[in-house]
N, C-alpha and C positions, 0 to 999 in steps of 0.2 A: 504494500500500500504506500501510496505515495504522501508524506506529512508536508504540511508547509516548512517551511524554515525557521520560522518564530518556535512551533512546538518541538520543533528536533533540536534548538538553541537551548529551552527551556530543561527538555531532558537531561543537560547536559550541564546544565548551572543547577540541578539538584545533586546529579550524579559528584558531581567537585564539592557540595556543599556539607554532604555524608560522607566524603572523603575527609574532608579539611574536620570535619565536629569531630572523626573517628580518632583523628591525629591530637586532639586535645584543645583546639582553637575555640573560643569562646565562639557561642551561635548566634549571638547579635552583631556581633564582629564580622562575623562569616556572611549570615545574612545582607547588612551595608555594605560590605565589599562586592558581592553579588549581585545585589539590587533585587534581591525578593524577600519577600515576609514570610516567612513560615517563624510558630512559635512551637513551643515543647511539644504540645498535644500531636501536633502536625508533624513534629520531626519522627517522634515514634513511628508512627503510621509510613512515615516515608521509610524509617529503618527497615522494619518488616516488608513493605513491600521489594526493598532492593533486596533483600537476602531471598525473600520467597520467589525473586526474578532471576536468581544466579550473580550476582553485584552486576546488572548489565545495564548500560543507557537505556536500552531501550525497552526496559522494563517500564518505563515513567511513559510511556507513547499510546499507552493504550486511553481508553475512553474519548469523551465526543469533542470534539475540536474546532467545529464547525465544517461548514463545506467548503468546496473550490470556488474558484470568481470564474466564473464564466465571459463576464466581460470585463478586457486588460485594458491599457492604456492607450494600446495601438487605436480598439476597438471605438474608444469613446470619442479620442480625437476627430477617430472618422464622422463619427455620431454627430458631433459637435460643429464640423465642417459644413457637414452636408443639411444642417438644419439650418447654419447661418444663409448656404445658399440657396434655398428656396425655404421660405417662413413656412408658406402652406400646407406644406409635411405635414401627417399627422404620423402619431407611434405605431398604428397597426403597420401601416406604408412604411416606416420606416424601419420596423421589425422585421416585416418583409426584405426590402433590401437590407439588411444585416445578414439576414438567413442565406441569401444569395455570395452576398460578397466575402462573407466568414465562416459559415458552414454551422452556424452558431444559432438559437434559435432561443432568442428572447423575448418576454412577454413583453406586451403594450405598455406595460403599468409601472414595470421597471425601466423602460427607456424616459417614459414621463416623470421618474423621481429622480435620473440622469439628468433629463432637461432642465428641472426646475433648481436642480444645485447650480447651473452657470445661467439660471435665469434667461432661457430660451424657452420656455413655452406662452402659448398665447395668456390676454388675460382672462382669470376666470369669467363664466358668465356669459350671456347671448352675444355675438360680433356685434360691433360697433357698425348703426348708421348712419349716414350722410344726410343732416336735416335738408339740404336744399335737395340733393337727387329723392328722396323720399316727398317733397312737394310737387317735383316734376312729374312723377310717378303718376299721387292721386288730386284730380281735380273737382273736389267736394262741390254738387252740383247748386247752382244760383239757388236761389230764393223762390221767383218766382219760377220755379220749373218746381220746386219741390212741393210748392203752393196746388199747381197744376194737378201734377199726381196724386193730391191728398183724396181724390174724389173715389179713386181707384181702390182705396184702402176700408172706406166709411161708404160705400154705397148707401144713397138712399137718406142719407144725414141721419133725422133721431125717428125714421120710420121702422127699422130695424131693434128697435131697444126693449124693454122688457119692462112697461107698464110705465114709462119715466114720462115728463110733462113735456110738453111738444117745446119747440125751437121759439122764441119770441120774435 
């Protein structure tokens, strides 16, 4: 199994740290020169576990670590290009061309938490419109043309109504 390099560093600054307590070095001493915390309770625990592993590094490697990145540096730069040169992009589009040009198949939702750390995605909320092209658009009909049609609506004025006192 492949570990990252932080976790196999890590094995490796315990393994010297049981080495150096075993030799007689005080463990807060040992601890600050290392630059990790473990106290007594913890050391025990670590003892037994290096004896129960054969005194080996990589005894301290097991359990959960997190996962691999999928997307690397190369990846994002690309990410990050290709969204300055056309805005329009959205993440599926762009997950899709990921998928193509890396072989790498990342979600929508991840590349939109990518965008929003260098502040490349749209603003939230409905697109912004254009008050004058949106007047161009609709041209709310006069007065008397809507006067006109009212007759079309009230056929018949108050002869249609339901027991009410006639029109003066």
């Amino acid at each position: 199994m492949d570990y990252p390099q932080a976790v196999i560093a890590k094995a490796h600054k315990m393994e010297k740290l049981l080495q150096r307590v075993a030799q007689g070095e005080p463990l807060a001493q040992v601890c600050a020169e290392l630059e990790v915390a473990v106290n007594e309770k913890q050391l025990a625990k670590l003892q037994a576990k290096y004896k129960a592993g054969g005194e080996r590094w990589e005894t301290f490697l097991d359990g959960r670590y997190g996962h691999t990145q999928k997307v690397h540096s190369a990846m994002r730069a690309w990410l990050y290009e290709r969204k300055e040169q056309d805005e329009t992009l959205r993440a599926p589009k762009l997950a899709d061309e990921m998928a193509e040009q890396f072989g790498v198949r990342v979600a929508a939702g991840h590349i939109n938490y990518l965008l929003r750390k260098r502040e490349l995605t749209a603003p939230p909320g409905r697109p912004y419109k254009d008050p004058a092209a949106e007047q161009e658009e609709e041209q709310p009909p006069t007065t008397t043309e809507a006067q006109d049609n009212a007759g079309i609506f009230f056929p018949g004025g108050s002869q249609g109504r339901d027991g009410g006192s006639p029109d003066p």
